[in-house]
FILUM-450897 format. One record per residue (C-alpha): x, y, z; residue in three letters; residue number from 1. Coordinates in steps of 0.5 Angstrom, whole numbers, plus 500, padded with zeros to 3 digits. Example, Ala and Ser with C-alpha at 12.3 -4.5 7.8 and 13.67 -1.06 7.14 Angstrom:
<recs>
+-----+-----+-----+------+------+
!   u !   v !   w ! resn ! resi !
+-----+-----+-----+------+------+
! 525 ! 491 ! 516 !  Ala !    1 !
! 527 ! 498 ! 514 !  Ser !    2 !
+-----+-----+-----+------+------+
</recs>
This chain:
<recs>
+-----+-----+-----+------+------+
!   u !   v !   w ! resn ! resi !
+-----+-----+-----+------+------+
! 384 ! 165 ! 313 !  Unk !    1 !
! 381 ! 171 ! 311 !  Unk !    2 !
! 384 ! 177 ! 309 !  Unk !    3 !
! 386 ! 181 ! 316 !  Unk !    4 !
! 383 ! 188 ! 313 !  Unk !    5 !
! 377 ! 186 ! 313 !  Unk !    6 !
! 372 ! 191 ! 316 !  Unk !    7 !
! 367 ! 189 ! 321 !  Unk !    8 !
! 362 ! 193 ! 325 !  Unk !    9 !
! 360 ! 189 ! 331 !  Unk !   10 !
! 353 ! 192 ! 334 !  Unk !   11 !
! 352 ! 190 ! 343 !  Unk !   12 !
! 359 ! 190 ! 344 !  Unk !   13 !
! 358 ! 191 ! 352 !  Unk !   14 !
! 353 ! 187 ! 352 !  Unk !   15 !
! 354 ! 179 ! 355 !  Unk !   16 !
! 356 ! 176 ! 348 !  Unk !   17 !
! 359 ! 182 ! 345 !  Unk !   18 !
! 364 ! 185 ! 349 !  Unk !   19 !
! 368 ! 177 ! 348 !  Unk !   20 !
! 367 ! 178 ! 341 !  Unk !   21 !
! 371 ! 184 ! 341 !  Unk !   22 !
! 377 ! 180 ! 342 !  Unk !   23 !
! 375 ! 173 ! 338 !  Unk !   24 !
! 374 ! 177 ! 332 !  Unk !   25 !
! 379 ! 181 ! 333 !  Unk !   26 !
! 384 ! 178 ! 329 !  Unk !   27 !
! 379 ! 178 ! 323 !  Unk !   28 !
! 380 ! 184 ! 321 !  Unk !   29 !
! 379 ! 192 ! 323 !  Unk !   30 !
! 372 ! 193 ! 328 !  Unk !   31 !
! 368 ! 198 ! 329 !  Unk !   32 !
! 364 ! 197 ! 336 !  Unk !   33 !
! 360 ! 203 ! 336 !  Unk !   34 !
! 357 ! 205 ! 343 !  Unk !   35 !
! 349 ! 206 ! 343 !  Unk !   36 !
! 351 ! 214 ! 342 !  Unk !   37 !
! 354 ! 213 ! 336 !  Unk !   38 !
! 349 ! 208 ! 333 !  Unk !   39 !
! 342 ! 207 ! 337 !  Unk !   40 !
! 337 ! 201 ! 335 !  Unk !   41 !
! 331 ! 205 ! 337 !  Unk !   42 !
! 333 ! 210 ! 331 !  Unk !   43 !
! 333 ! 207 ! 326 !  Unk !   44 !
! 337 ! 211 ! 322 !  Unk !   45 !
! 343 ! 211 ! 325 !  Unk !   46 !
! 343 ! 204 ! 325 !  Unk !   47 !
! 342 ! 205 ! 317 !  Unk !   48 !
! 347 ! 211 ! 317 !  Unk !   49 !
! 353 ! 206 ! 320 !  Unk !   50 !
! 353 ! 201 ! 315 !  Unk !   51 !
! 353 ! 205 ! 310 !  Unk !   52 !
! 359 ! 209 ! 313 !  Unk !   53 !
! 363 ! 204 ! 314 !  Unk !   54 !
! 360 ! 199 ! 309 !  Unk !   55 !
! 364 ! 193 ! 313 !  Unk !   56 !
! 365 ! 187 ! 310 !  Unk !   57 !
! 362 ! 184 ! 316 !  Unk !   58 !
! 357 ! 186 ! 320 !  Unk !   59 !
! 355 ! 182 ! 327 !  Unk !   60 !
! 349 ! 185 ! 331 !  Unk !   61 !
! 350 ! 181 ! 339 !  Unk !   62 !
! 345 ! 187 ! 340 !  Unk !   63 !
! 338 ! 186 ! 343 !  Unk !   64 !
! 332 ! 187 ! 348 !  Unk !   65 !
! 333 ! 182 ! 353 !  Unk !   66 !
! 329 ! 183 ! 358 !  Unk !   67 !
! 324 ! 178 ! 358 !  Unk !   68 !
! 319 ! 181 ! 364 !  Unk !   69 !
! 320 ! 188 ! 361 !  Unk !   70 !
! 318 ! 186 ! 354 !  Unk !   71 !
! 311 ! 184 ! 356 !  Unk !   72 !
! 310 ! 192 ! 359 !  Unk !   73 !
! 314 ! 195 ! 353 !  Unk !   74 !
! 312 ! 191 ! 347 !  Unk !   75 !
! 313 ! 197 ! 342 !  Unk !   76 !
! 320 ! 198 ! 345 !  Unk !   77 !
! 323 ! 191 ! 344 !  Unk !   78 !
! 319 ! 191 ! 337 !  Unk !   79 !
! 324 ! 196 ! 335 !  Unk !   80 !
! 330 ! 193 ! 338 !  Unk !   81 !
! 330 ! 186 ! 336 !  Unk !   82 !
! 325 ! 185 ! 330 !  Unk !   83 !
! 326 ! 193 ! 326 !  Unk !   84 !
! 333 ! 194 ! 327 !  Unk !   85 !
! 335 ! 188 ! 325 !  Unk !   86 !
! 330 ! 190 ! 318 !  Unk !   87 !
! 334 ! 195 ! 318 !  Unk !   88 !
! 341 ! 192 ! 319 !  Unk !   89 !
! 339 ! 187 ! 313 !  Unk !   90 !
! 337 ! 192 ! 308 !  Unk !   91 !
! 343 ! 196 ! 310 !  Unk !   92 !
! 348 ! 190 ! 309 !  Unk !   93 !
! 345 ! 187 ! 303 !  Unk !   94 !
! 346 ! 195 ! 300 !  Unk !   95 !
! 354 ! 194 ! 302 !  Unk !   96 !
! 355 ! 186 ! 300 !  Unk !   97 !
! 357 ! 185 ! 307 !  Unk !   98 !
! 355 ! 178 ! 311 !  Unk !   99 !
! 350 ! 180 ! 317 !  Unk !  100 !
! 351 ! 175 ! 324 !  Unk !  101 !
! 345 ! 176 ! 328 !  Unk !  102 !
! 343 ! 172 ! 335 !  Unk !  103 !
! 337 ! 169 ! 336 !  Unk !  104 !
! 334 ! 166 ! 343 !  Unk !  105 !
! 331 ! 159 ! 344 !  Unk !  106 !
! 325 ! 163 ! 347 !  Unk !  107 !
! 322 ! 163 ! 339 !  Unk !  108 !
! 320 ! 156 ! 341 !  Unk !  109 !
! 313 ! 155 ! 345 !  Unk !  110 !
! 317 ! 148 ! 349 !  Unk !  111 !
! 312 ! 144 ! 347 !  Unk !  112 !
! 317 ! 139 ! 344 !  Unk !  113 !
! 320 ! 134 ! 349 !  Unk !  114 !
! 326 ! 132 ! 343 !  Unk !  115 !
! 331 ! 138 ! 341 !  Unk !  116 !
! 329 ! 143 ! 337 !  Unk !  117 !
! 332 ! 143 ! 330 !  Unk !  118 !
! 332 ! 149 ! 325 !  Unk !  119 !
! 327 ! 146 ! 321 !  Unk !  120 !
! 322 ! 146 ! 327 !  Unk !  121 !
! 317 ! 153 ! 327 !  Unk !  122 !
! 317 ! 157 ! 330 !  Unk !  123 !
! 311 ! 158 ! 336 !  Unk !  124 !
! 314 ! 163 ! 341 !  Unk !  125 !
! 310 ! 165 ! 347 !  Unk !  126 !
! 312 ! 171 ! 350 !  Unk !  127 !
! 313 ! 178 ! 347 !  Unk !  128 !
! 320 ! 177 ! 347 !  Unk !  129 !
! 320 ! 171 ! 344 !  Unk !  130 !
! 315 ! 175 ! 338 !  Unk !  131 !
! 319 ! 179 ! 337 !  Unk !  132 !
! 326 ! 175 ! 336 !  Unk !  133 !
! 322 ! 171 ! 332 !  Unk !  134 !
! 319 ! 177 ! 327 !  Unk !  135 !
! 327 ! 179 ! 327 !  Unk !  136 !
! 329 ! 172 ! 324 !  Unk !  137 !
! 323 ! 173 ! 319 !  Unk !  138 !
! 325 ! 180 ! 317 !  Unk !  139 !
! 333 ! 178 ! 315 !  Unk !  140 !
! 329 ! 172 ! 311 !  Unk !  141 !
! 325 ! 177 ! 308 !  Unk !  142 !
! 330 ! 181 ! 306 !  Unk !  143 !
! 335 ! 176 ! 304 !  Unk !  144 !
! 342 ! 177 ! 302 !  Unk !  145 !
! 349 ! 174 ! 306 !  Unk !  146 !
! 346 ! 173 ! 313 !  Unk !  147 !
! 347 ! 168 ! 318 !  Unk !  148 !
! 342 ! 168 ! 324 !  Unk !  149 !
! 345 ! 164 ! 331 !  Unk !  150 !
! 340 ! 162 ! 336 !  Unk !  151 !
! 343 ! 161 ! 343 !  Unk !  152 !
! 340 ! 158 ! 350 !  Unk !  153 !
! 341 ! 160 ! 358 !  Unk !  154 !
! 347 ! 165 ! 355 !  Unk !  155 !
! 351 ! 167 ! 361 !  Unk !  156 !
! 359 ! 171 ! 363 !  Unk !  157 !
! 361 ! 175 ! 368 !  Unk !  158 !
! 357 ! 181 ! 365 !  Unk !  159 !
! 351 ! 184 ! 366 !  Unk !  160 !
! 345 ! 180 ! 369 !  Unk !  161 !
! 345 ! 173 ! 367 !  Unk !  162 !
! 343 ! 167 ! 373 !  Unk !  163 !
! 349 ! 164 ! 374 !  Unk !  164 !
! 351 ! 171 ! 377 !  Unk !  165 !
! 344 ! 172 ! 380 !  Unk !  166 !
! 346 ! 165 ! 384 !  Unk !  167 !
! 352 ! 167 ! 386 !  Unk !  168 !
! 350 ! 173 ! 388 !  Unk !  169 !
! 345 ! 170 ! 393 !  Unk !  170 !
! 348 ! 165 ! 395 !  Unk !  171 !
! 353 ! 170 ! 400 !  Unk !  172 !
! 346 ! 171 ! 403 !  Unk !  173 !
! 343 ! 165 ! 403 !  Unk !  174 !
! 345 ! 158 ! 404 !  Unk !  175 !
! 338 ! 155 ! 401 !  Unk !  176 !
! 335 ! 157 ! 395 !  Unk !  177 !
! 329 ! 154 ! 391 !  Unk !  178 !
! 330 ! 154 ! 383 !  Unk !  179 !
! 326 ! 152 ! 378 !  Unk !  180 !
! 327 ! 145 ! 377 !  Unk !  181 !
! 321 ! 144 ! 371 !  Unk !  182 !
! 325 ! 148 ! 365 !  Unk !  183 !
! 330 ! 145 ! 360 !  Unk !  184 !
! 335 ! 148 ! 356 !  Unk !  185 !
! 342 ! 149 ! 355 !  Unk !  186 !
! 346 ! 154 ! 358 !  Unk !  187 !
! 351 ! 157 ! 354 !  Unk !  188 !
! 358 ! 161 ! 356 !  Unk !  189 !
! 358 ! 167 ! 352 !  Unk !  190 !
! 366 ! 166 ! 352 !  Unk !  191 !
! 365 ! 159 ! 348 !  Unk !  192 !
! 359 ! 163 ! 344 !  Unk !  193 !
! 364 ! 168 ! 342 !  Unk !  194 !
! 369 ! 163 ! 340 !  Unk !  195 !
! 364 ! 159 ! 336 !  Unk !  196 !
! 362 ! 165 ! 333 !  Unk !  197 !
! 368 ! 168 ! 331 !  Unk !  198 !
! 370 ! 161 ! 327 !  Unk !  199 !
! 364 ! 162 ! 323 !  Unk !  200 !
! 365 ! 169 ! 321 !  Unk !  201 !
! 373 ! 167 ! 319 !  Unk !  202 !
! 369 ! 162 ! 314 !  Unk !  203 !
! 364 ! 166 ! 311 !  Unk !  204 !
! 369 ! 171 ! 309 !  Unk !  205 !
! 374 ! 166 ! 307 !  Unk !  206 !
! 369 ! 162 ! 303 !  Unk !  207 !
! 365 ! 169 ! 300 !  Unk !  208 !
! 359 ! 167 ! 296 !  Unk !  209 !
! 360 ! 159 ! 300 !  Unk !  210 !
! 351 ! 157 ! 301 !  Unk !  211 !
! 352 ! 158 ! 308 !  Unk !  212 !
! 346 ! 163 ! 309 !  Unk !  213 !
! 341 ! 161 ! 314 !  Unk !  214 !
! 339 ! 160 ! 320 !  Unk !  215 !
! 343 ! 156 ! 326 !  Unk !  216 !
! 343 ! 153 ! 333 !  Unk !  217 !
! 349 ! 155 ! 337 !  Unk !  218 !
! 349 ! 151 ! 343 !  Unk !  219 !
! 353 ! 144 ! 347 !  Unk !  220 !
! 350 ! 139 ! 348 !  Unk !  221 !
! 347 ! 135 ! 353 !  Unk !  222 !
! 341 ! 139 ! 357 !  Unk !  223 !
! 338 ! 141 ! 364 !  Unk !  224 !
! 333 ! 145 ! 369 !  Unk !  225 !
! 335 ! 152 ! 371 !  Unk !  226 !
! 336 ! 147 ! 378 !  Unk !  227 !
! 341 ! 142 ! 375 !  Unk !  228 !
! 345 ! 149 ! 373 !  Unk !  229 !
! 345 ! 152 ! 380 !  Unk !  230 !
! 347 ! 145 ! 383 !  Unk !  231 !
! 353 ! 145 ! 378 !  Unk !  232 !
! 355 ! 153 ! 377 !  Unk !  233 !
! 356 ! 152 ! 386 !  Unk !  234 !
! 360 ! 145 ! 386 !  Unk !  235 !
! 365 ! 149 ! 380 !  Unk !  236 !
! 366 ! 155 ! 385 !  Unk !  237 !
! 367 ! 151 ! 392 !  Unk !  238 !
! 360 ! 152 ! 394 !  Unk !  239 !
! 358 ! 146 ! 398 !  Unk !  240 !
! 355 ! 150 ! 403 !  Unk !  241 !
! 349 ! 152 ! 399 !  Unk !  242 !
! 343 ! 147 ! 399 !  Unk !  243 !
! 338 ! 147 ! 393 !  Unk !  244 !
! 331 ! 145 ! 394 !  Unk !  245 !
! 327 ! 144 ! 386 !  Unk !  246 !
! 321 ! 147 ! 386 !  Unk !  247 !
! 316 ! 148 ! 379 !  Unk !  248 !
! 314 ! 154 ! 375 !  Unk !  249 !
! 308 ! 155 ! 378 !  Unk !  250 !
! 311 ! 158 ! 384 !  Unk !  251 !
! 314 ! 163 ! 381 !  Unk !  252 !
! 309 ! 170 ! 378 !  Unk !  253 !
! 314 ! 173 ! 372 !  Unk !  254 !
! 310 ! 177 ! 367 !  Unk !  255 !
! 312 ! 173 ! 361 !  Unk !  256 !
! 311 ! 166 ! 361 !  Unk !  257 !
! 317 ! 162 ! 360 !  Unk !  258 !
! 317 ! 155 ! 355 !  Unk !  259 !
! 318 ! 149 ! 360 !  Unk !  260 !
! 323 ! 146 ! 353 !  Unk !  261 !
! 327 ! 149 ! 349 !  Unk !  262 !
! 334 ! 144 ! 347 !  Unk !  263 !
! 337 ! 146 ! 342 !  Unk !  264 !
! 340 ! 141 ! 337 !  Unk !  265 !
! 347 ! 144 ! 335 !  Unk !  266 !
! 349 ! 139 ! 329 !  Unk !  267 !
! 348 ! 143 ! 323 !  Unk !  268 !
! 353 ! 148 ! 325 !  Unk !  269 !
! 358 ! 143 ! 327 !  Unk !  270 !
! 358 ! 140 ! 320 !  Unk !  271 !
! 357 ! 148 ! 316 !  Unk !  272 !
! 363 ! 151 ! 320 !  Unk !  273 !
! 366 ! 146 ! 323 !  Unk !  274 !
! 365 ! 148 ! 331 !  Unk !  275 !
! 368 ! 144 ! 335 !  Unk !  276 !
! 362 ! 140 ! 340 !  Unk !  277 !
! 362 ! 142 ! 347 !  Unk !  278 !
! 358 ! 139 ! 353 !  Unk !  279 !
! 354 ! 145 ! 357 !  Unk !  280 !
! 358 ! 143 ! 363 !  Unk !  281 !
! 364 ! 143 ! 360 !  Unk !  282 !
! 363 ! 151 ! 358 !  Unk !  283 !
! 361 ! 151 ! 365 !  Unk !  284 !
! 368 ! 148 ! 368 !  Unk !  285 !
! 371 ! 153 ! 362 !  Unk !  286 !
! 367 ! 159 ! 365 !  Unk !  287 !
! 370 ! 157 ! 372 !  Unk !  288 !
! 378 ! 157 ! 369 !  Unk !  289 !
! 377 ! 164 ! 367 !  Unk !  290 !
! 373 ! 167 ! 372 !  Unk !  291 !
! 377 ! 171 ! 378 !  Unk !  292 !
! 372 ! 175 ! 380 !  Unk !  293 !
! 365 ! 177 ! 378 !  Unk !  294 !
! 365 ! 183 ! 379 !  Unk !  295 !
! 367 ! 188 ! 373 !  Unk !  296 !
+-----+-----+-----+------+------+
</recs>
């Protein structure tokens, strides 16, 4: 076990990840979970000054421009979030000999492939806020130093805005949907991922200059369409009134084009840090177990 004074800056705690990293890291040591007052990844500045504050032994960076649609009409903005700051927490970090735990997205591959993506397969976005993800991983290479990056898929909880929420949510207005049945991936519980996330963290600090730096997919197995998610996330709360009809990308207009395959084969963090395997629907019955009440 690492040491219980360690000091750990945790950056998107209210977010959908980090507001459940702030108890699964909590027995790692003291946490700083500053708010966007205290530390705003579009100044750059207060995202340096805080590391170099607090000079923690562990920094976790759950922070970052989501919004998939809204970066294709605000470019710079999700630049500054997803691909400067975390520069800029990497420089930081490495000045302070701290680990840095940063997230990625799936969305940093094109969906071309039809086998699961590993960290070995390049990079080949094609929306901005896939651009901007992937140029975030590429500065924390550049950089170097003590960093983990941990690329996750579908993330959703009981907070913000994530489809599990949205299908539920319409589903009490309507007892037919249509989803999208032609986009794979792996959706991932948030609670699960913090979870796993607080294993590797406790294994970087106890193992020290272990040669555990890299880039990493954190996800279940198994795989399915946003489709097959639905059907499942309304069998888990009971709702068997609600019909699900499939239909293809094509009819749906987003601003961002969305890549139609983007598994991710989660065997190499299972064999570094020793993340116990789950299957996405098990997560989803987890989920279920834990959830009371949608609403916060």
């Amino acid at each position: 076990m690492p040491d219980a004074t360690a000091s750990v800056l945790l950056l998107g705690a209210t977010g959908q990840v980090g507001y459940a990293l702030r108890r699964t890291l909590a027995p790692l040591g003291a946490a700083y979970a500053p708010g966007r007052a205290a530390v705003d990844l579009t100044d750059l500045k207060s995202v340096r000054g805080a590391v170099r504050e607090l000079r923690p032994d562990l920094v976790v960076n759950a922070a970052a421009y989501t919004d998939v649609d809204g970066a294709e009409k605000e470019p710079e903005r999700a630049a500054r979030i997803n691909a400067e700051a975390p520069r800029v927490l990497a420089e930081a970090a490495r000045a302070v000999g701290a680990w840095l735990v940063h997230y990625s997205t799936d969305y940093v591959f094109g969906g071309s492939k039809r086998a699961p993506y590993t960290e070995a397969d390049a990079p080949s976005p094609i929306s901005v806020y896939g651009r901007t993800k992937r140029d975030g991983e590429a500065a924390i290479q550049a950089v170097g130093g003590r960093h983990v990056i941990l690329r996750t898929s579908w993330v959703y909880s009981r907070r913000r805005s994530n489809f599990v929420r949205t299908m539920l949510g319409l589903a009490r207005e309507n007892d037919r949907l249509t989803v999208v049945d032609d986009q794979i991936g792996v959706p991932t519980w948030a609670g699960w991922c913090a979870e796993a996330t607080a294993s590797v963290c406790e294994r970087l600090l106890a193992d020290g200059d272990a040669p555990k730096a890299g880039c990493y997919h954190l996800a279940g197995t198994g795989q399915t369409s946003w489709y097959g998610l639905a059907r499942a996330v309304f069998a888990q709360f009971g709702r068997t009134d609600v019909t699900v009809e499939p239909v293809s990308s094509g009819e749906y207009e987003t601003a961002a084009p969305r890549p139609a395959y983007t598994v991710l084969d989660s065997s190499r963090i299972r064999t570094a840090f020793r993340v116990p395997t789950t299957t996405w629907s098990e997560q989803l019955s987890r989920f279920r177990r834990h959830v009371t009440s949608l609403k916060d």
